[in-house]
C-alpha positions as CSV (number, residue, x, y, z in Angstrom):
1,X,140.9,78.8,124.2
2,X,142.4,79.0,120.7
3,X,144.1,76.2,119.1
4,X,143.6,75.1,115.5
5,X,144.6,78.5,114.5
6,X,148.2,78.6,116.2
7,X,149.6,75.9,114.7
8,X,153.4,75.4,114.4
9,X,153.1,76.7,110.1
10,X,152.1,80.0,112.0
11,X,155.6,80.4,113.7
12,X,157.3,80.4,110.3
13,X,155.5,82.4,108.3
14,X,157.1,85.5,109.6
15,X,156.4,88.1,111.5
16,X,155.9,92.0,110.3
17,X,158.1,94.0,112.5
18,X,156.1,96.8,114.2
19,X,157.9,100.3,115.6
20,X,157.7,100.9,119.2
21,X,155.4,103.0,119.6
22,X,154.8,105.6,122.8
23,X,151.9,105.1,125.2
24,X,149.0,107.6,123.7
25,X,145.5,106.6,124.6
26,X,143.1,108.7,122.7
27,X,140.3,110.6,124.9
28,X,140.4,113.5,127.0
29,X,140.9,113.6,131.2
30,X,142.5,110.6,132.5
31,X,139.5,109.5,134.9
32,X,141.8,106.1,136.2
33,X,145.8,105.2,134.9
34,X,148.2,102.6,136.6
35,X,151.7,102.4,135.5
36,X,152.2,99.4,137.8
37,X,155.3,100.5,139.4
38,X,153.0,98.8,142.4
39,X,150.4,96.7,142.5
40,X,147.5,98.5,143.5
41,X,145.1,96.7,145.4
42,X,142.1,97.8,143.3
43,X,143.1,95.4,141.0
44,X,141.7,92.2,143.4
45,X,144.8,90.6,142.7
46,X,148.4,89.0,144.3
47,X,152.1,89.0,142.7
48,X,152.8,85.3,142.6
49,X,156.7,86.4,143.0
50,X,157.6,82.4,141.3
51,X,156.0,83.6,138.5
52,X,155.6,87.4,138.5
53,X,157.4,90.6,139.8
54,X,156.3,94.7,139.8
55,X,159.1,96.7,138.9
56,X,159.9,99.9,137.0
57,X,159.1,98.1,133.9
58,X,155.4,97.2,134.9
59,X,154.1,94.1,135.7
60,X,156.3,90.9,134.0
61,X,155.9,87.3,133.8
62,X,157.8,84.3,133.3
63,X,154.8,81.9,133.1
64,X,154.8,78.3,132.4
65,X,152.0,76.7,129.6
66,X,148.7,77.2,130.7
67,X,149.0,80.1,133.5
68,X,146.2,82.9,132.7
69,X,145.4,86.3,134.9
70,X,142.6,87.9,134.7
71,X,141.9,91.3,136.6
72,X,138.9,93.5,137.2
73,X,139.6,96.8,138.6
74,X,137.4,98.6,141.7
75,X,138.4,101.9,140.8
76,X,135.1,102.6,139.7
77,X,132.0,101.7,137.1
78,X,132.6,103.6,133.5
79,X,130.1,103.6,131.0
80,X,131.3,105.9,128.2
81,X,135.0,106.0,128.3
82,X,138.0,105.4,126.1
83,X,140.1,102.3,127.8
84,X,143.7,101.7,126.8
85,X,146.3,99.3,127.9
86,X,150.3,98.7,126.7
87,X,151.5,94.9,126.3
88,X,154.6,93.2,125.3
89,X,154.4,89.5,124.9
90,X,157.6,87.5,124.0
91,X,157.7,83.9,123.4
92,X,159.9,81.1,121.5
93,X,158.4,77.7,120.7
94,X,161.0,75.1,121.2
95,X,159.4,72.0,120.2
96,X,157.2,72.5,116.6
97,X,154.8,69.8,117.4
98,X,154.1,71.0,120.6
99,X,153.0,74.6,119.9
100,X,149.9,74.9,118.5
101,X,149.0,78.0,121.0
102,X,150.7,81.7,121.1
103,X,150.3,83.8,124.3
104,X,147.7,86.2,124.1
105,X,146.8,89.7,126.0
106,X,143.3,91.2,126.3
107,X,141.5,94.0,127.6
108,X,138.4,93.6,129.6
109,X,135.3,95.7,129.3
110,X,131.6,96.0,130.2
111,X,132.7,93.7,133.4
112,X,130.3,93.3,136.2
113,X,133.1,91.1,138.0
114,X,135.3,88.3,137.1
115,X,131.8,85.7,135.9
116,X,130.4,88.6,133.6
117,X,132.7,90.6,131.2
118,X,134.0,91.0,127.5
119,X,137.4,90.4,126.7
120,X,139.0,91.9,123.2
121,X,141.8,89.7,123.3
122,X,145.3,89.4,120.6
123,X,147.7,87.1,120.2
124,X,150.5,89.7,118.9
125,X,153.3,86.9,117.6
126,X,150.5,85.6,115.0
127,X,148.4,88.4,114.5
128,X,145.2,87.4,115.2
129,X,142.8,88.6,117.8
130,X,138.7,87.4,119.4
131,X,136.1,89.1,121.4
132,X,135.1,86.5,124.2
133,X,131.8,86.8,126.7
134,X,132.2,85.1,129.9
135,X,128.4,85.3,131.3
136,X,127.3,83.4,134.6
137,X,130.8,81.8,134.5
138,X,130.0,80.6,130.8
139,X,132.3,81.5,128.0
140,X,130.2,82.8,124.5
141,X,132.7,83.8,121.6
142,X,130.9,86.9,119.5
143,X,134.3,86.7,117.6
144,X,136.3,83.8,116.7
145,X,139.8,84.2,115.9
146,X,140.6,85.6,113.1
147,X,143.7,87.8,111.4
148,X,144.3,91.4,112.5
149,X,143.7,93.5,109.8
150,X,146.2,93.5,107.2
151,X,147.4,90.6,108.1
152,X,149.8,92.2,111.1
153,X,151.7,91.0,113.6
154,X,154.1,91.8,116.2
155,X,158.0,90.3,117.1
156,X,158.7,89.2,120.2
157,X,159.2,92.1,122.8
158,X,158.0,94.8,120.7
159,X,155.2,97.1,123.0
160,X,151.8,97.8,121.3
161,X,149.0,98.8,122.8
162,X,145.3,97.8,122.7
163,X,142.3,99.9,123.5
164,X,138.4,100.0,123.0
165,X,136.2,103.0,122.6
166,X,133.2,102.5,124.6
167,X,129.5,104.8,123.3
168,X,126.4,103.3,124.8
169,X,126.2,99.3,123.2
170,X,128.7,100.2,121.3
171,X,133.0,99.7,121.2
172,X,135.6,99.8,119.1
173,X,138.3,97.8,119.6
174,X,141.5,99.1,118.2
175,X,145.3,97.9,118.0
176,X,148.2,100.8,118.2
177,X,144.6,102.9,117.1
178,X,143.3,101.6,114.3
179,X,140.1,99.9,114.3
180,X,140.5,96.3,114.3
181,X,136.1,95.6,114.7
182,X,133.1,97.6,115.8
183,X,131.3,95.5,118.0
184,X,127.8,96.2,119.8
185,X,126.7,94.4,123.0
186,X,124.8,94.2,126.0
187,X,126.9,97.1,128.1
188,X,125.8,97.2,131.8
189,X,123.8,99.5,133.0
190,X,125.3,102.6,134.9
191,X,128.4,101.5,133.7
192,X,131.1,98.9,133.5
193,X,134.3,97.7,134.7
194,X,137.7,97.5,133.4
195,X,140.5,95.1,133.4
196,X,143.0,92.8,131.7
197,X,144.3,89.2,131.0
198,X,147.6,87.9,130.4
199,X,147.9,84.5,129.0
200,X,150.9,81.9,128.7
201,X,151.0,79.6,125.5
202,X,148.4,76.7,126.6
203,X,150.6,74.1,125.0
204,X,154.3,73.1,124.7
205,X,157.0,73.4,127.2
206,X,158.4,77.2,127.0
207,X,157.6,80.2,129.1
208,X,155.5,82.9,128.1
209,X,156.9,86.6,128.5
210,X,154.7,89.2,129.3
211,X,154.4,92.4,130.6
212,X,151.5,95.4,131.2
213,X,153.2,98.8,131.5
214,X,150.2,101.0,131.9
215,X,146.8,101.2,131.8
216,X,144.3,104.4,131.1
217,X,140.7,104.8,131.0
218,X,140.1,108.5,129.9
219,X,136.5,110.6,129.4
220,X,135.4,110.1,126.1
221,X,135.5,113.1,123.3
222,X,134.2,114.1,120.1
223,X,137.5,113.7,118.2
224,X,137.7,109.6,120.1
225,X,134.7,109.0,118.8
């Protein structure tokens, strides 16, 4: 989806070590969480054990150029809500002229199933991030990639976690909680669903490392506002 941005340059222009940080999703009761210890079956999905495996770590890849999953959760429709959900992506290019793409991770919202949803989606190693629209199978781009703010980034294995903050039309998308964009849209009515993506570099030869240790949507508050 993104590839004039990710060129090779991007690789060496360094990368702005971030902490690990704890899991802390803003909000107040946890209305749905996942720690994938399991797959649940909610999620619509299968562990492609080649490729993927569930253990006390979450859910990790070892995916080869091009592999993308996408999930939409049938825990239940949420229409004001805080969603939250902590990635690590890991990832060496070994051929410079054959990496123009990054892996990226993204949280889905306002989904009526896998043909209909937004997708606030970052690609940590070179800091940039997109909101994407998939309608009737058709993929708009409200957002095109650009650079998190302050021009941040993320090495290899370090955990960060994404959320939105979901009003009405309106979310906030926000990295380790601070607002990257406000963003208004065409929310479903009586509520949404939730998911994520995982994406391999689309290019190149290497594997993409990922992993999704946990997953919150929680009741929206006054203070996550």
């Amino acid at each position: 989806m993104f590839k004039s941005l990710l060129i090779a340059a991007a690789l060496l222009a360094g990368v702005f070590v971030s902490p690990v940080t704890a899991f802390a999703c803003e909000g107040g009761k946890v209305l749905m969480e996942d720690n994938f210890n399991k797959l649940n079956r909610a999620w619509g999905v299968a562990v492609d054990p080649k490729l993927e495996r569930i253990d006390g770590d979450g859910l990790s890849t070892d995916y080869p150029p091009g592999t993308v999953k996408r999930a939409i959760s049938q825990w239940g429709f949420f229409d004001n809500a805080v969603v939250c959900a902590a990635y690590t992506v890991s990832y060496r290019c070994t051929d410079a002229d054959r990496c123009e793409t990054q892996p990226y991770v993204g949280l889905i919202v306002w989904g009526v199933d896998l043909e209909n949803y937004y997708a606030f989606e970052v690609a940590p190693l070179v800091g940039i991030y997109s909101v994407q629209r998939l309608q009737n199978n058709k993929w708009l781009t409200p957002v095109n990639w650009t650079a998190l703010p302050g021009n941040r980034k993320f090495a290899a294995g370090d955990k960060f976690e994404l959320s939105a903050v979901m009003k009405g039309n309106l979310v906030t998308f926000k990295v380790n909680d601070r607002p990257v964009i406000e963003f208004e849209a065409m929310a479903p009515e009586g509520g949404s669903l939730v998911g994520f993506e995982i994406a391999a570099a689309q290019t190149g030869t290497a594997k993409s490392q990922l992993n999704l240790s946990r997953y919150e949507v929680r009741e929206l508050t006054a203070e996550s506002q």
